[in-house]
Residue frames as a rotation matrix with the C-alpha (Angstrom) as fourth column:
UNK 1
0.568 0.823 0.000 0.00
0.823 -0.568 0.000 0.00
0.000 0.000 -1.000 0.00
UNK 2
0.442 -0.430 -0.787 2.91
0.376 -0.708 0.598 2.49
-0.814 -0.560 -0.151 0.66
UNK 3
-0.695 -0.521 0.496 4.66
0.564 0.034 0.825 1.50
-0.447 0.853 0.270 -2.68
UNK 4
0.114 0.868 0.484 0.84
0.990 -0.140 0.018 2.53
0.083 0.477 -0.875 -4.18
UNK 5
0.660 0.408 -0.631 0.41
0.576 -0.814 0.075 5.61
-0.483 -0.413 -0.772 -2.05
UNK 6
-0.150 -0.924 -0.352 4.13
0.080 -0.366 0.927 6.87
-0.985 0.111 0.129 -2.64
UNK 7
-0.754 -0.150 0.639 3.36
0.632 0.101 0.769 6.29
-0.180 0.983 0.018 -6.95
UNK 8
0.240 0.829 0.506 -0.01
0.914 -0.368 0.169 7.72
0.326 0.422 -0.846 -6.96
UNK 9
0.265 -0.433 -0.862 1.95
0.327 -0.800 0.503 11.12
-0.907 -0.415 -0.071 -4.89
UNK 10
-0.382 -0.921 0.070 4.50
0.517 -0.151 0.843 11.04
-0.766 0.358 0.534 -7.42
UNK 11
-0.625 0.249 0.740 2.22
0.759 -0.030 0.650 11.52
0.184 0.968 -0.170 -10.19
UNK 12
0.472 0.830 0.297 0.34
0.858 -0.510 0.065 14.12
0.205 0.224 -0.953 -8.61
UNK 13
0.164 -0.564 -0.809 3.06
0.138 -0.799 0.585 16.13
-0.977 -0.208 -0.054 -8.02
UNK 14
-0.662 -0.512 0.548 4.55
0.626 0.025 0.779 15.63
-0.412 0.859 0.304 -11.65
UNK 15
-0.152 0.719 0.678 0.79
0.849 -0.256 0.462 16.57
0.505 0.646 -0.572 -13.46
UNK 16
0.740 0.490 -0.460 0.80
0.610 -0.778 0.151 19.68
-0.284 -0.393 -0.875 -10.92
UNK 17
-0.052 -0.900 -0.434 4.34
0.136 -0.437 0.889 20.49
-0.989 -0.013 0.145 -11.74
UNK 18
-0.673 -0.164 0.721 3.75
0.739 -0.197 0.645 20.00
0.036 0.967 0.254 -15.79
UNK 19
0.092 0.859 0.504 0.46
0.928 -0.257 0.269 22.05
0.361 0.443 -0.821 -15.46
UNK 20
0.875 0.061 -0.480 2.02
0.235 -0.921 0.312 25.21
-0.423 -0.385 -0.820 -13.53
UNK 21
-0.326 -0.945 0.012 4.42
0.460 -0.148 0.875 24.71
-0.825 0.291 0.484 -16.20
UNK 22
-0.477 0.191 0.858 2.45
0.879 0.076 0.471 24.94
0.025 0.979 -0.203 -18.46
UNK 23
0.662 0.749 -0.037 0.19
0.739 -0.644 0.199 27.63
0.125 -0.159 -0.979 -17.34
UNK 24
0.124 -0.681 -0.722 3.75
0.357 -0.648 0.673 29.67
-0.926 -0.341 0.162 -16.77
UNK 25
-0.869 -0.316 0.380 4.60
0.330 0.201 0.922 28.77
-0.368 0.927 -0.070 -20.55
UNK 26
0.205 0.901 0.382 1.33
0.977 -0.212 -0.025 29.99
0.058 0.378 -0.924 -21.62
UNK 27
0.811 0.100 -0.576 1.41
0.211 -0.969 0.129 33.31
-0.546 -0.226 -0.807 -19.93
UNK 28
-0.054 -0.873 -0.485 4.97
0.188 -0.486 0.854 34.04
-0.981 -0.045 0.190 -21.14
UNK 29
-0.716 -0.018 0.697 4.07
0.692 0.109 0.714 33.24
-0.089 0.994 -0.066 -24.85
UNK 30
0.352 0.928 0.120 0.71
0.925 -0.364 0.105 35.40
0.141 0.074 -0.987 -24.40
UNK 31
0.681 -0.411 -0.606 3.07
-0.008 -0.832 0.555 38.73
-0.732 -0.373 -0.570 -22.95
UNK 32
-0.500 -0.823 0.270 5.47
0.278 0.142 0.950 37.76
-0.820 0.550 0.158 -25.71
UNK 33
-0.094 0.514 0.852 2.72
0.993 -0.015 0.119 38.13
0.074 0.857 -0.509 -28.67
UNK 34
0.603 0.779 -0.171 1.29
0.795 -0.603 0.059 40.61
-0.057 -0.172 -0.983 -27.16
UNK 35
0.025 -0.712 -0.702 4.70
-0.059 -0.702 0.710 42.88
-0.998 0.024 -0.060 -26.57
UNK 36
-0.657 -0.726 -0.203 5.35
-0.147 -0.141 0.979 41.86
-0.739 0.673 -0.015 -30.36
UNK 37
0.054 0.729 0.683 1.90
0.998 -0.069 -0.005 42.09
0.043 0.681 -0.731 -32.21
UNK 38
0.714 -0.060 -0.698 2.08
-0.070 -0.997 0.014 46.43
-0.697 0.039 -0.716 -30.81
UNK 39
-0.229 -0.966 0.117 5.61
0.208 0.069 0.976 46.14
-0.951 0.248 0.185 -31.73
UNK 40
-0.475 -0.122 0.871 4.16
0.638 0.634 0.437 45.32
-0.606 0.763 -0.223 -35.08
UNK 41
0.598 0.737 0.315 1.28
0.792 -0.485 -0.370 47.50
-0.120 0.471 -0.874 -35.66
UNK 42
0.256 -0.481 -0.839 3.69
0.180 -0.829 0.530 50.40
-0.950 -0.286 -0.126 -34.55
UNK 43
-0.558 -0.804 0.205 5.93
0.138 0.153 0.979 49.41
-0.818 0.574 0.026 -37.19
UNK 44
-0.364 0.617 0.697 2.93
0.927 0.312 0.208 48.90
-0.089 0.722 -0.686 -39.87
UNK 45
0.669 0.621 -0.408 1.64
0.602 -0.775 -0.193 52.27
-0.435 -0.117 -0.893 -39.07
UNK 46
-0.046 -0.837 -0.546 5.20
-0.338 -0.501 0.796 53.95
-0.940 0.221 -0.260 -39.66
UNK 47
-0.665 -0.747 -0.021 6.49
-0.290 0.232 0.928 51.64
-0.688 0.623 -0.371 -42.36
UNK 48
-0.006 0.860 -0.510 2.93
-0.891 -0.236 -0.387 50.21
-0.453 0.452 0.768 -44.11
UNK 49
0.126 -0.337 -0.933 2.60
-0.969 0.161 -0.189 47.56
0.214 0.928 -0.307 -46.45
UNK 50
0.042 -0.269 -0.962 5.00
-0.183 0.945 -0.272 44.85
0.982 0.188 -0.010 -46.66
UNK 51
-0.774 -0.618 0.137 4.53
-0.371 0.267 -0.889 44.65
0.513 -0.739 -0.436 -42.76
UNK 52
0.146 0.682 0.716 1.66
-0.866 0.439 -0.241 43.32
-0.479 -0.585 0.655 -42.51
UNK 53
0.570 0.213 -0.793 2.56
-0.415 0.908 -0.054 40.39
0.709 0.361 0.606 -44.21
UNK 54
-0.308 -0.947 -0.092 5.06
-0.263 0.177 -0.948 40.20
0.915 -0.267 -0.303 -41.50
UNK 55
-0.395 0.702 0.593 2.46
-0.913 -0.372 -0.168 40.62
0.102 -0.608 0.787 -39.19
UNK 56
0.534 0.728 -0.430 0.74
-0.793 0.608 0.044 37.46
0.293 0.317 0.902 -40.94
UNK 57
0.225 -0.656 -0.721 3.66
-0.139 0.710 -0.690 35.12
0.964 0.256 0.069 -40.69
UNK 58
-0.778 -0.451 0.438 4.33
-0.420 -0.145 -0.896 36.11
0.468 -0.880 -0.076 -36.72
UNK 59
0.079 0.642 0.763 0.72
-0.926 0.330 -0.182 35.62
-0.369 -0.692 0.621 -35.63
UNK 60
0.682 -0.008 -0.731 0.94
-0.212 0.955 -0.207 31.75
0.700 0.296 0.650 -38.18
UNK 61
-0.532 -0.825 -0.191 4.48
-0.413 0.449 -0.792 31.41
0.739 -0.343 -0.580 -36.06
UNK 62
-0.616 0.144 0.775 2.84
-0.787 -0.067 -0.613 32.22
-0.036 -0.987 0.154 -32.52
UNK 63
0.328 0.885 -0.329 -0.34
-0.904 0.396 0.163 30.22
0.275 0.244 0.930 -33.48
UNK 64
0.208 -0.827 -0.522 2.35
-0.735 0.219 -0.641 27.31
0.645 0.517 -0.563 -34.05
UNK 65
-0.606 -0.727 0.323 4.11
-0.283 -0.182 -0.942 27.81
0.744 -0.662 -0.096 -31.10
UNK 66
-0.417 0.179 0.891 1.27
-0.908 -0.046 -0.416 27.88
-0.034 -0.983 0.182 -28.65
UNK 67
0.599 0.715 -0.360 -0.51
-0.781 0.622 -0.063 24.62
0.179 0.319 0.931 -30.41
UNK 68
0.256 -0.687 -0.680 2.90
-0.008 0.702 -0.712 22.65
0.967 0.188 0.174 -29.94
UNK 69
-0.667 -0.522 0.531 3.13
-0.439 -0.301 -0.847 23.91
0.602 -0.798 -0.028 -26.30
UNK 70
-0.095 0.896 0.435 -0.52
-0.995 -0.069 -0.075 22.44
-0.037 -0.440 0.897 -25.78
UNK 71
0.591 0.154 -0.792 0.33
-0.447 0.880 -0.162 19.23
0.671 0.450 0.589 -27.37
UNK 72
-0.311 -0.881 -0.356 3.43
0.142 0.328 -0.934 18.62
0.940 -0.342 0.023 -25.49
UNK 73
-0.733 0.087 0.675 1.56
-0.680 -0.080 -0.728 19.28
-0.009 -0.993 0.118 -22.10
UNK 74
0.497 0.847 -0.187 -1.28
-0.866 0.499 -0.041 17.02
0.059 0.182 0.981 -23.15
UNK 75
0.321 -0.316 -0.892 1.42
-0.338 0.842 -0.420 14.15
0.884 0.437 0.163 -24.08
UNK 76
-0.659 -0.724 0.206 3.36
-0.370 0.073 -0.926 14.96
0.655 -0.686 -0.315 -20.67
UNK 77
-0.360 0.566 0.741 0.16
-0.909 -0.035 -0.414 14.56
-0.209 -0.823 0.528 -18.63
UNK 78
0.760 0.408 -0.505 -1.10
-0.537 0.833 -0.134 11.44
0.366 0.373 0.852 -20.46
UNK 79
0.205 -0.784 -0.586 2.50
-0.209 0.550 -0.809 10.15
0.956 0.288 -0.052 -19.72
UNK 80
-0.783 -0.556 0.277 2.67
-0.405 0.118 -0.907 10.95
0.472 -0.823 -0.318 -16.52
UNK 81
-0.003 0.644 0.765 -1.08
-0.968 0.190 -0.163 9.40
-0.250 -0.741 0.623 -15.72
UNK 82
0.507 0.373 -0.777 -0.09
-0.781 0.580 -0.232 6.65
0.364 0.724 0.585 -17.39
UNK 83
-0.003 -0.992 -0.124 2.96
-0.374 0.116 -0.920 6.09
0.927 0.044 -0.371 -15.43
UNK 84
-0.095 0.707 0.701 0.32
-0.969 -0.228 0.099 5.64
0.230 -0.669 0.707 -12.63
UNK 85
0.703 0.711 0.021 -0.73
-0.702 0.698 -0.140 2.35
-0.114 0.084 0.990 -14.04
């Protein structure tokens, strides 16, 4: 029963530890767009044009980015309730 107790801890520490990773990793990517979507318009206002295609390609990057951060916490938590069993 101890061996049990002591595994079923482990794993709730891990899935709290990936998910306030994640939720860190979220926020930082969200303050990161955000600092560099202004960043952008600024620029677009000044310079016009060919920066909004730049525009287009950053928000496809971020988009990317935050869909691969979501997977990879999904895989980590599946792994680590799996690691349960």
């Amino acid at each position: 029963m101890t061996v049990t107790d002591t595994g079923s801890s482990i794993v709730v520490i891990v899935v709290v530890v990936v998910v306030a990773a994640a939720a860190a990793a979220v926020e930082v990517v969200v303050i990161v767009v955000v600092v560099v979507v202004v960043v952008l318009v600024v620029i677009a206002i000044v310079v016009e044009v060919e920066v909004v295609a730049a525009i287009v390609v950053v928000v496809v990057a971020v988009v990317v980015v935050v869909v691969v951060v979501v997977v990879v916490v999904v895989v980590l938590v599946v792994a680590a309730l799996s690691f349960k069993v």
